[in-house]
N, C-alpha and C positions, 0 to 999 in steps of 0.2 A: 669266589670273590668277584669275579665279571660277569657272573650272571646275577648276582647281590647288584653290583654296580650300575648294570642294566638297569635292573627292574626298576632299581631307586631313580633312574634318570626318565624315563617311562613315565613313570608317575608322579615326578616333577612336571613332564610335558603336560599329561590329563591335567593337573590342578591348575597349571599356566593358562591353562586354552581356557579351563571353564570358568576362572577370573575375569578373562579377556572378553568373553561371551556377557556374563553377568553385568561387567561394567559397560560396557556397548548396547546393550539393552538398559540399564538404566541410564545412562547419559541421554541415550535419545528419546526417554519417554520423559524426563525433567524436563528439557529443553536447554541443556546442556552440549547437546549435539552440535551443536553451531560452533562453539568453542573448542570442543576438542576436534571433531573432525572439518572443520573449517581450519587448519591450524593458522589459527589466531584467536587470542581472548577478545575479540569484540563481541556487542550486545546484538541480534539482529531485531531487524524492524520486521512489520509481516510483507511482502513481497506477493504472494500468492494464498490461497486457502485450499487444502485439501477437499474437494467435496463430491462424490459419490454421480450427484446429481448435473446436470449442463448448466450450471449458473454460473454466471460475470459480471464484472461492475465496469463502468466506465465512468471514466473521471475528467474532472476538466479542471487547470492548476489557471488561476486569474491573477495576473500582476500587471499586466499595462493593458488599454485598451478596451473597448467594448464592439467595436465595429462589427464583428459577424456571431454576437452573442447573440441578435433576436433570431438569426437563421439555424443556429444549434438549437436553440430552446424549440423553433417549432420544428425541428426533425424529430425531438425528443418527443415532443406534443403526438404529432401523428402516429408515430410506433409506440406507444404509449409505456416508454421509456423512463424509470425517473434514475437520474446520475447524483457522481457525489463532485462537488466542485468544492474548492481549496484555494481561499482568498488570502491576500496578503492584505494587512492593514490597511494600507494606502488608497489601495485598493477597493479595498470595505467605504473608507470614506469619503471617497471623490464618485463613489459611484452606485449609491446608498439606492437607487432606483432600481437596479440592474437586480442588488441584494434581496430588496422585498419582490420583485419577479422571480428569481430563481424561486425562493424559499416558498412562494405562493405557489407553486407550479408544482409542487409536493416533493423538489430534490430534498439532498441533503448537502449542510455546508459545514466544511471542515476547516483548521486553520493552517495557512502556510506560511505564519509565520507574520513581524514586525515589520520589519526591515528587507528581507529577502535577502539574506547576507547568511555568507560559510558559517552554518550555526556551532559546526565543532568546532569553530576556532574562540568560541564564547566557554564564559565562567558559568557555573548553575546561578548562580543570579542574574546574567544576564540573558541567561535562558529564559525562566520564569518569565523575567517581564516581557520579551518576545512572544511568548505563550498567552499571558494574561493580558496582558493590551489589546493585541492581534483579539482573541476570545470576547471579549468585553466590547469590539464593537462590533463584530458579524452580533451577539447575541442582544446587545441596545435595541437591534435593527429588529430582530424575530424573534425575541421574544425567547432562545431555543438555546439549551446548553450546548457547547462543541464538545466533542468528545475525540475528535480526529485529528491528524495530526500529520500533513507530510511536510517533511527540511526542503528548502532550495537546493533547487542542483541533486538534489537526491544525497545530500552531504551529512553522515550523521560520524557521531562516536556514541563510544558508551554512557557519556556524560547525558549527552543529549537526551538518547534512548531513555535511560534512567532517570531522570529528570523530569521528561515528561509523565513518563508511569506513574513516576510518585503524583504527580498533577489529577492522574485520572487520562490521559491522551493515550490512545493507542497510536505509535506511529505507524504509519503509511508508506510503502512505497512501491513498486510496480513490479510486473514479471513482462509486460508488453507495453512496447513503446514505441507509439505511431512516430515521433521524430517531425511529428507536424513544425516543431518550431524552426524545423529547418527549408520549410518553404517547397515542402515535396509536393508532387503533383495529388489532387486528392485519390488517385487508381493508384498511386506508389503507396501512401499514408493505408489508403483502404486494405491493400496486399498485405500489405508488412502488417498490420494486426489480423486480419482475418485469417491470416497464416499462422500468425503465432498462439491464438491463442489455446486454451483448455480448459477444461470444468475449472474452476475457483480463480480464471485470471481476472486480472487489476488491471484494464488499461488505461494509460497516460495520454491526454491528451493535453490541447491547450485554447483556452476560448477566444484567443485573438491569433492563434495561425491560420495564414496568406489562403490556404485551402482548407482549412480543417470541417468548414458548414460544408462543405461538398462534402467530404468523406465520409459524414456523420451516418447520414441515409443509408450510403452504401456500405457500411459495416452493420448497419441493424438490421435491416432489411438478411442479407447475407446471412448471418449469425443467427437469425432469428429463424432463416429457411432451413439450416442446418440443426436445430434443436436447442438452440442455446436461448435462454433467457437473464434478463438484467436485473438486477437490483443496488440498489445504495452500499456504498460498500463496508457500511453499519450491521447491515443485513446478511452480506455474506463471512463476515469474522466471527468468530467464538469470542467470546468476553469472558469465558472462565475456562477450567479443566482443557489444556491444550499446551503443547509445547511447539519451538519453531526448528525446522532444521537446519542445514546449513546454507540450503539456496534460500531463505528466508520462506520457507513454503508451512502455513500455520496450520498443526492438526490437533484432531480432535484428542482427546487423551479417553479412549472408548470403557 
């Protein structure tokens, strides 16, 4: 009877584990993963890209100012660099000049949004028109559908996430973050991503921080001696067959 009881508890355990395995392997190849071992049900945004290869993107989020936007464009110019930059409406149009330069320059421009306001604190209606107003004037200007999409503050929920999807946006958000807007020296801004980064990172930056045209150089330059090269960060996501993990890191589904 206790070696019956055994065996039967034995192969309770084998069937338990190989449940436990099955569902962990499919969790994380749906993209599910985020959910269950993130514990919490939130939706994630992509954060980072899985990729094989030394590629990065670098980004520039626009809401007040234009002051040392022509000295980022031409760092970008001379390392022949193109970034993805992420306008807020207001933004777009008080400063419709700056729009047709980037977008001439061959970047890519994404939306960040109406208002720059906590977007998880909005209804999906009020989402949408934050999405489509914001979109409707970068594309007035270029001619060029958005398809991007990073929140203020880096603030999302599920609502958000899912709302835009339905839209067609992938959202956006970072794995390095120079912290330019905090007025760092550009060798502290330069350090802090050149340290952090890795194959598939997303850096944050921002086109009116106090140093940030100084740091620009010394992070391409840098990166670029190390074997990493840039692209829009269009170009380095997957758009279909892929799921996200839990550090928001997006891969290929092979």
């Amino acid at each position: 009877m206790i070696r019956v009881f055994k065996l039967r508890n034995l192969v309770f355990a084998a069937l338990a584990a190989l449940l436990i395995t099955v569902l962990s392997v499919s969790v994380y190849f749906t993209g599910a993963y985020a959910v269950y071992y993130g514990n919490t049900p939130r939706l994630i945004p992509i954060y980072s890209v899985e990729r094989e290869e030394k590629v990065v993107s670098i980004s520039f989020d626009c809401a007040w100012g234009t002051e040392h936007t022509d000295e980022i464009l031409n760092a970008l110019k001379v390392s022949n660099v193109r970034a993805t930059w992420f306008m807020v409406e207001f933004w777009t149009e008080k400063y419709g000049d700056y729009v047709k330069k980037i977008d001439a320059a061959g970047h890519e421009i994404g939306t960040h949004s109406s208002t720059h306001s906590y977007m998880s604190k909005q209804n999906a209606e009020e989402i949408k028109l934050e999405l489509s107003t914001s979109s409707e004037a970068i594309e007035s200007i270029t001619g060029k559908k958005v398809e991007l999409f990073r929140p203020p503050y880096g603030d999302y929920d599920d609502e958000l996430i899912k709302t835009a999807s339905e839209l067609g946006y992938y959202t956006i958000q970072w794995d390095v973050d120079s912290l330019d807007w905090k007025d760092l020296s550009a060798s502290d801004i330069a350090v802090r991503v050149i340290n952090a980064v890795q194959n598939g990172s997303i850096i944050l930056m921002h086109n009116n921080g106090l140093h940030t045209a100084e740091a620009v150089p010394i992070i391409l330059e840098t990166l670029k001696n190390r074997g990493y090269s840039f692209v829009p960060i269009g170009e380095l996501i997957y758009r279909e067959n892929y799921s996200i993990d839990g550090t928001g890191r997006q891969i290929h589904a092979k």
